[in-house]
C-alpha positions as CSV (number, residue, x, y, z in Angstrom):
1,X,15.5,9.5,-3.9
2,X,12.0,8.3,-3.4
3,X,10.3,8.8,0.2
4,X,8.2,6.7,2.6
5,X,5.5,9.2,3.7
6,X,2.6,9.0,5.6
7,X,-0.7,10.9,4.2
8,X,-1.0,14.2,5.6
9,X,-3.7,16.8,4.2
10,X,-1.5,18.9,1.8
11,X,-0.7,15.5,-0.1
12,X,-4.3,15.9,-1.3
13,X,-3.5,17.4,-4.7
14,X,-0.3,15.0,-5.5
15,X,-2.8,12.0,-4.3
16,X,-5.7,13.0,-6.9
17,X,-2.8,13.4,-10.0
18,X,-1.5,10.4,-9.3
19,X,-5.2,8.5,-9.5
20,X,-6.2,10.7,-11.7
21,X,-3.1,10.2,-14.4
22,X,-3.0,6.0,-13.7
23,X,-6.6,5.4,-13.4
24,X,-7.0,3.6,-16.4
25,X,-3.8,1.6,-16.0
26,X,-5.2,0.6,-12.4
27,X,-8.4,0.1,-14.0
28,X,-6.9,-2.9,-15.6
29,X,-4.4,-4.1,-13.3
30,X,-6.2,-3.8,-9.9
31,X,-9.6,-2.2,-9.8
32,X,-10.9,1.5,-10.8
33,X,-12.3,3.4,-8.0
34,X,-15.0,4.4,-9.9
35,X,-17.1,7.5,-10.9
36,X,-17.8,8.8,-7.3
37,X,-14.2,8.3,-5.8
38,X,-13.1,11.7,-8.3
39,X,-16.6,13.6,-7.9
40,X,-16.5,12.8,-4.3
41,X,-12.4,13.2,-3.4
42,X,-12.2,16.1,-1.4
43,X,-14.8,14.1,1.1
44,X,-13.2,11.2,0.8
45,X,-9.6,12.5,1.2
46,X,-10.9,13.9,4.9
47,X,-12.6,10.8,5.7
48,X,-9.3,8.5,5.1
49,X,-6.7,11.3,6.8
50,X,-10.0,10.9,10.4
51,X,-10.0,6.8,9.6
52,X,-5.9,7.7,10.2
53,X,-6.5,9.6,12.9
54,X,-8.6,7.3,14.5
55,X,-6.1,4.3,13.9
56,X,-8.6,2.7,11.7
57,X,-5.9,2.8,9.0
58,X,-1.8,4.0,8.0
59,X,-1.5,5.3,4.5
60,X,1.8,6.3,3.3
61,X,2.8,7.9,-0.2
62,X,5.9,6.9,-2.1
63,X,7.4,10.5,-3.2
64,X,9.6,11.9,-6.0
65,X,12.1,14.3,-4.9
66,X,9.7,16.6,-6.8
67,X,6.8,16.0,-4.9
68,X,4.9,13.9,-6.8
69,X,3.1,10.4,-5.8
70,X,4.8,7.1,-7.3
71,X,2.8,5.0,-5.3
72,X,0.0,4.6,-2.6
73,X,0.7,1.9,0.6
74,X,-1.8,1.7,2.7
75,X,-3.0,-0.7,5.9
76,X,-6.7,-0.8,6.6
77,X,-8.9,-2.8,8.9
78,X,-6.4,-2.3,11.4
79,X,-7.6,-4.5,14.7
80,X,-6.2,-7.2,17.1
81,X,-2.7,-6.3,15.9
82,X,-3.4,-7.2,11.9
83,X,-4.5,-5.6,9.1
84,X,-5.0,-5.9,5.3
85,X,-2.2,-4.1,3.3
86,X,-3.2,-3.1,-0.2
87,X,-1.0,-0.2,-2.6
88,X,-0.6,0.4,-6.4
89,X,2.1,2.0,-8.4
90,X,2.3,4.4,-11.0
91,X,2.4,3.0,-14.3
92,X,6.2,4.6,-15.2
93,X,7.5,3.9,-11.7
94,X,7.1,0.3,-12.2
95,X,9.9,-2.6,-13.0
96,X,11.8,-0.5,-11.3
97,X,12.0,-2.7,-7.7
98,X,10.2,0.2,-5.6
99,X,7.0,-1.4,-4.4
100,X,9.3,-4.1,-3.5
101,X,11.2,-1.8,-1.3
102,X,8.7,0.0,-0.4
103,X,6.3,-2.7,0.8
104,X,9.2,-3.9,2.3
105,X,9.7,-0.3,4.7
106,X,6.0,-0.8,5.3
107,X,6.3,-4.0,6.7
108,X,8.8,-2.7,8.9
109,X,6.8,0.4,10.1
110,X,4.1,-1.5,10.4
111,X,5.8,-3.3,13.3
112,X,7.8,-0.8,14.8
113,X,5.3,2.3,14.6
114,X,1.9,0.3,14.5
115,X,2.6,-2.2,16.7
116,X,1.3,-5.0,14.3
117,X,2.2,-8.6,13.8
118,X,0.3,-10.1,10.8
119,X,-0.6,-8.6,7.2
120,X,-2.6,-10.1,5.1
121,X,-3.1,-9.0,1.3
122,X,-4.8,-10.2,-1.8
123,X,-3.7,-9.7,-5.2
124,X,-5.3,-11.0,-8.7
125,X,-3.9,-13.9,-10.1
126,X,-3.3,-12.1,-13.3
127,X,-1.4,-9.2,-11.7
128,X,2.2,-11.5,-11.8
129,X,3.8,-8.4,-10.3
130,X,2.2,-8.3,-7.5
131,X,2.6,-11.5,-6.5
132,X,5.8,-10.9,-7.6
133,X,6.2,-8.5,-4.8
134,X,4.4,-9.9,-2.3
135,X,6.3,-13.1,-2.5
136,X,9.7,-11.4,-2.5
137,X,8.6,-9.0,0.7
138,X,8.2,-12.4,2.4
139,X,4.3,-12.5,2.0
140,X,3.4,-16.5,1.5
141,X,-0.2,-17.4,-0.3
142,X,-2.7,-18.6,2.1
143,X,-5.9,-19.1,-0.2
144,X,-8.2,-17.8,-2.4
145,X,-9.1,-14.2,-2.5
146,X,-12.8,-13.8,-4.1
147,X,-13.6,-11.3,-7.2
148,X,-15.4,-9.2,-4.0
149,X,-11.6,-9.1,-2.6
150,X,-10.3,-7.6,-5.9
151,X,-13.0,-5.6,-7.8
152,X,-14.2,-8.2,-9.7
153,X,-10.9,-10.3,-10.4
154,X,-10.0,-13.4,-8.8
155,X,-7.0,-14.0,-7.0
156,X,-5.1,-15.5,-3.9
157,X,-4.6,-14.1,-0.1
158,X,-1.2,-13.8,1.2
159,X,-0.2,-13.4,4.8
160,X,3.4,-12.1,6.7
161,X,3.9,-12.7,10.5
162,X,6.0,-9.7,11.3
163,X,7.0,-10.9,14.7
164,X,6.3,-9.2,17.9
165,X,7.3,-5.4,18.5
166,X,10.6,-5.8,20.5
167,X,11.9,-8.8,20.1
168,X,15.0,-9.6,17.4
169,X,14.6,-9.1,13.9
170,X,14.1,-6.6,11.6
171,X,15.7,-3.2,12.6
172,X,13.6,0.4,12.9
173,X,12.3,2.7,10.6
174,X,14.7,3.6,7.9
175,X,14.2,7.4,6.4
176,X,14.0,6.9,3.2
177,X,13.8,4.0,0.7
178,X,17.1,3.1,-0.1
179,X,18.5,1.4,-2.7
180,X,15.5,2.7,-5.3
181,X,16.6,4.0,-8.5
């Protein structure tokens, strides 16, 4: 069953396959990282796990039971109790339901174990399944999201009010992503 995992430092190889093996499928559903993100990775895979550290960000892996990446989740520009949520999905893990599920958990631990209330996130307008998801993990659209916001494509902002942490509503962090398959 598929796993909720925050990055730690010995995901670094799984994290390079998986960009490495989907890059040009992101390429042309959400943006390529470019060039310098490969050449650069084992610089850039210390700087994200020290952003973590500092509470700059949460990035979390979706794992196979064999240890490879299905899908990145991450929350950046965490500050005043919001931040932007952003993730991608390997190209044969998806129609499968498990970024919905797994943006779902997020959402969750991004309440209970980050303590924030609002996520904002920005999808293309020509990336249906991501809107897709968004919509069905209770994100509403809030406005336009520039080509800047997207690599180049234009798009829409969506926003979730997750509540306060404490008060009724969704439950804790579940272990593992349920119902995926």
């Amino acid at each position: 069953m598929p796993e909720l995992e925050q990055l730690r430092a010995d995901h670094a190889p799984a994290v390079l396959a998986f960009e490495t093996a989907n890059r040009a499928y992101f390429a042309a559903t959400v943006f390529d990282r470019g060039d310098a993100f490969f050449a650069e990775y084992p610089d850039r895979y210390r700087a994200l796990l020290a952003e973590q550290e500092a509470g700059d960000c949460a990035c979390y892996l979706l794992v196979d039971a064999d240890g490879s990446v299905l899908g990145r989740f991450n929350l950046i520009d965490i500050a005043d109790r919001t931040a932007k949520l952003g993730y991608r999905v390997a190209e044969h893990a998806t129609g499968r339901g498990l970024a919905t599920v797994a943006v779902e958990q997020l959402c969750r631990l991004a309440r209970t174990r980050h303590g924030l209330s609002t996520l904002l996130a920005a999808a293309a307008t020509r990336n249906v399944a991501s809107c897709r998801v968004l919509a069905k993990a209770g994100f509403a659209e809030v406005g336009p999201a520039g080509p800047a916001d997207l690599g180049g494509k234009p798009g829409s902002w969506y926003r979730r009010d997750l509540g306060e942490p404490g008060e009724p509503g969704e439950p804790g962090e579940p272990g593992d992503v349920a119902g995926m398959g």
